[in-house]
N, C-alpha and C positions, 0 to 999 in steps of 0.2 A: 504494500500500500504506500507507493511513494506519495510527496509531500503534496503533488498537483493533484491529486486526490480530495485533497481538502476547499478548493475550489467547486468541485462538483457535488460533495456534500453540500456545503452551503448550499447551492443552487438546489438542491434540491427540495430545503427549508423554506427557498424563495416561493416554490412550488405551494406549499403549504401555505404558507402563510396569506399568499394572493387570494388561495383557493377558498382561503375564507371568505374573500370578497376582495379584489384586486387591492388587495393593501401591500405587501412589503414581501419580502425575500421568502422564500422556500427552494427545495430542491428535490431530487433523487433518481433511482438505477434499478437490475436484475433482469436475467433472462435463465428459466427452468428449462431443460429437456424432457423430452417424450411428454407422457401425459400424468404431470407430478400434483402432488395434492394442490398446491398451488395454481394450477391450470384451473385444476377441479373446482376448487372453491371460487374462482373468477367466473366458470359457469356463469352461474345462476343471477348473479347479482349483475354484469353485462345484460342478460337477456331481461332483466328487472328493468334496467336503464332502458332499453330500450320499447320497453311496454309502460313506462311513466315519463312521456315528454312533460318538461317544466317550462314549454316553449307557451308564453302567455298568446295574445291578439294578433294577425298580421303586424298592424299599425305599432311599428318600431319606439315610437316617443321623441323624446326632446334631441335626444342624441343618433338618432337616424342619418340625421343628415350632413353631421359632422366628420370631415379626411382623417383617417389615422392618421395622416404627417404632421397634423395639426391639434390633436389629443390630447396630447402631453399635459398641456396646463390647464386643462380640464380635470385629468385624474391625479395629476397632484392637488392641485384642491379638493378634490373631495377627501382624495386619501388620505389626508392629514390629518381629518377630522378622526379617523379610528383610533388613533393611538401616537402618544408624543413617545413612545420608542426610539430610541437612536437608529436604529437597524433598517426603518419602518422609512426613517428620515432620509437615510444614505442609499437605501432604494431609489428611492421617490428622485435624487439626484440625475440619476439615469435618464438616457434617452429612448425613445420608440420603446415606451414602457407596455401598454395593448400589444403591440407583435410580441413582445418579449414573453410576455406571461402567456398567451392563446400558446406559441411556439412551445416553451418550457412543460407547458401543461399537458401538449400531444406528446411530449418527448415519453414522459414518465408513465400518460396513461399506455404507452408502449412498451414500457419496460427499462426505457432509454434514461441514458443520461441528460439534465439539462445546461452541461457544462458550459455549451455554447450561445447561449443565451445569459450565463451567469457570468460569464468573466470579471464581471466588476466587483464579485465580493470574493471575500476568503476569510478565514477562521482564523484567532491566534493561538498561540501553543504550539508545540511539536508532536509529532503521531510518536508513540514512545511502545515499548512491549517489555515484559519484562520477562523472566526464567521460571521456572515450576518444575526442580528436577531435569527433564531432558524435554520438556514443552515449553515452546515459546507461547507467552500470552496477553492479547491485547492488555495492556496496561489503563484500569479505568480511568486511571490521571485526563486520559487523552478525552474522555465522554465530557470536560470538563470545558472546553474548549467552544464547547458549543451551546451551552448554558444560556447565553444572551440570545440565541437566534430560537432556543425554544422559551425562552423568555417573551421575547419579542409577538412571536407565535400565542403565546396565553394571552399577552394583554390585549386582542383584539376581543371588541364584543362580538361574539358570533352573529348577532341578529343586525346590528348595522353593518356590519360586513357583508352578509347576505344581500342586505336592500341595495348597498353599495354598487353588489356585482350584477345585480337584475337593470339595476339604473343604468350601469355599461353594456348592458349584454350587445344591444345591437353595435357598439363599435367591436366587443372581443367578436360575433358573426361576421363580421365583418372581415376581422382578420384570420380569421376558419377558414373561408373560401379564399382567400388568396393563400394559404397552403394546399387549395386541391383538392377541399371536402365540400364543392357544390352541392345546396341542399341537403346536407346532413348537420344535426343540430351541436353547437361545444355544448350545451349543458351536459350531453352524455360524454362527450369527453372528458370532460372535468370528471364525473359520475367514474368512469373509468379508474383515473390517476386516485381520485380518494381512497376507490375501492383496492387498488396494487398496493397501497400504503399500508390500507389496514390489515391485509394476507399478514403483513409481518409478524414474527410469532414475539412474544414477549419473551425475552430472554435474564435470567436468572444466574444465569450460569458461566463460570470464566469462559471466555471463545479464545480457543486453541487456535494458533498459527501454525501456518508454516511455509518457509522459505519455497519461495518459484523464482530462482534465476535473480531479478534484482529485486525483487518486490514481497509482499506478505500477501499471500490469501489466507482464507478459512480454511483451517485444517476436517471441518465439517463438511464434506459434501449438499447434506442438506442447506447448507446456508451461501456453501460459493455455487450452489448451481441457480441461488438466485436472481432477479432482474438486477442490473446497475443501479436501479433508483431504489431500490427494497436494500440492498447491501450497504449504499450510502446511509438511509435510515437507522439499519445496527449500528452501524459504527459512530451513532452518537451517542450510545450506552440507553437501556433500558429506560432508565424516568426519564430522558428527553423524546425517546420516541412513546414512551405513551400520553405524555404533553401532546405530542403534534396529535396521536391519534383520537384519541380523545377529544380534542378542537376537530378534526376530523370528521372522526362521527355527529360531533356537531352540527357541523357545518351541511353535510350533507339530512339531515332530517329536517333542518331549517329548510333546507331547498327543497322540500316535498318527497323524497326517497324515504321510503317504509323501513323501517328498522330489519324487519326480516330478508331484504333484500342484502343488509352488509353483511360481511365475516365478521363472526363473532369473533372477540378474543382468544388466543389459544398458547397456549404455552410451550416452551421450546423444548422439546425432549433431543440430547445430544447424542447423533447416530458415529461420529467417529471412533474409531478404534487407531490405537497406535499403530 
């Protein structure tokens, strides 16, 4: 897990965080093989998303008719209203904030990282591991690192966040179809990246490394065969991801999603063997 890692984490924070309602930074990653529980459990609540559109009237509103090029100082003012955050703040600094977040948000509902879209933040601390006998182990010193971005992440209210991102929606539609999703709705994308978030299992447990050439992966298969944006999520240690998740599930039942359509929480049973 080299150190530009920690770049893509953030981002993936940013993810969350917007996802509340186009407020401030979030991020994240993974991709599973064959047909793993994780496919399994995205089923259902996909096929939910896509039997409960949260797409209101034709008629767009006030912001229909407004250019992305021209946005920006629109969703900075609103945005600031959510939360005097620092994080929230040096977001908001950015530019083509609408492509950023639509872009970011397809990335992770894919599995993908949102590195490319986050380049402007990055985390302090160093990614550190420490020894256990003949196992190397992430070091939770490092989960510490990212404390302000789910910080950041709590202090939004979920329900002006929500009103936030319906009041945008037709400029983030907007920027949907200029990535190549004519007539398909982002609310189910968003609905997506929430739901990839929440698959993530809560973990309790030291996470074993181990050395791949110049870097650390998961010495767990179940957990390195996850998506880049689910991997980034672990690696902010247990209480920061279930902060985000939590704001998460949130977020998503303010939006009109059924509780029975999310993954439930689950607990992380460790399948490595030395």
């Amino acid at each position: 897990m080299e150190e530009n890692k920690k770049v893509i984490l953030t981002g993936l924070i940013f993810i969350l965080i917007v996802a509340a309602g186009v407020a401030a930074y979030f991020l994240f990653f993974r991709k599973g093989g064959g047909e793993s529980r994780a496919e399994a459990l995205a089923e259902q609540p996909v096929q939910a998303a896509q039997e409960e559109s949260l797409r209101g009237p034709e008629e767009l509103g006030e912001f229909a008719q407004i250019e992305l090029d021209q946005s920006d100082g629109i969703v900075r003012d609103l945005a600031r209203e959510l939360s005097s955050h620092p994080k929230l703040a040096r977001w908001l600094m950015s530019g083509d904030l609408v492509r950023r977040f639509v872009a970011a948000v397809d990335n992770v509902a894919n599995g993908m990282s949102p590195r490319s879209q986050m380049d402007f933040f990055s985390s302090t601390g160093e990614f550190k591991t420490v020894k256990r006998g003949k196992d190397d182990i992430l070091d939770p010193e490092s989960f510490r690192r990212y404390d302000d971005i789910a910080d950041a992440f709590l202090s939004l209210n979920t329900g002006d966040a929500v009103r936030l991102y319906r009041q945008l929606k037709p400029l983030f539609q907007k920027s949907y179809q200029e990535l190549g999703y004519p007539g398909q709705d982002f609310d189910q994308t968003l609905f997506r990246a929430i739901v990839e978030l929440l698959k993530v299992p809560v973990i309790d447990h030291e996470i074993k490394l181990k050395k791949d050439v110049v870097t650390y992966v998961f010495a767990d298969p179940s957990l390195e065969n996850m998506s880049e944006a689910q991997k980034h999520l672990i690696r902010m240690g247990s209480e920061n991801a279930h902060i985000i998740q939590e704001k998460l599930r949130e977020v998503a039942l303010e939006l009109g999603f059924s509780a029975e359509r999310l993954p439930r929480p689950k607990d992380y049973i460790p399948e490595y063997e030395p």
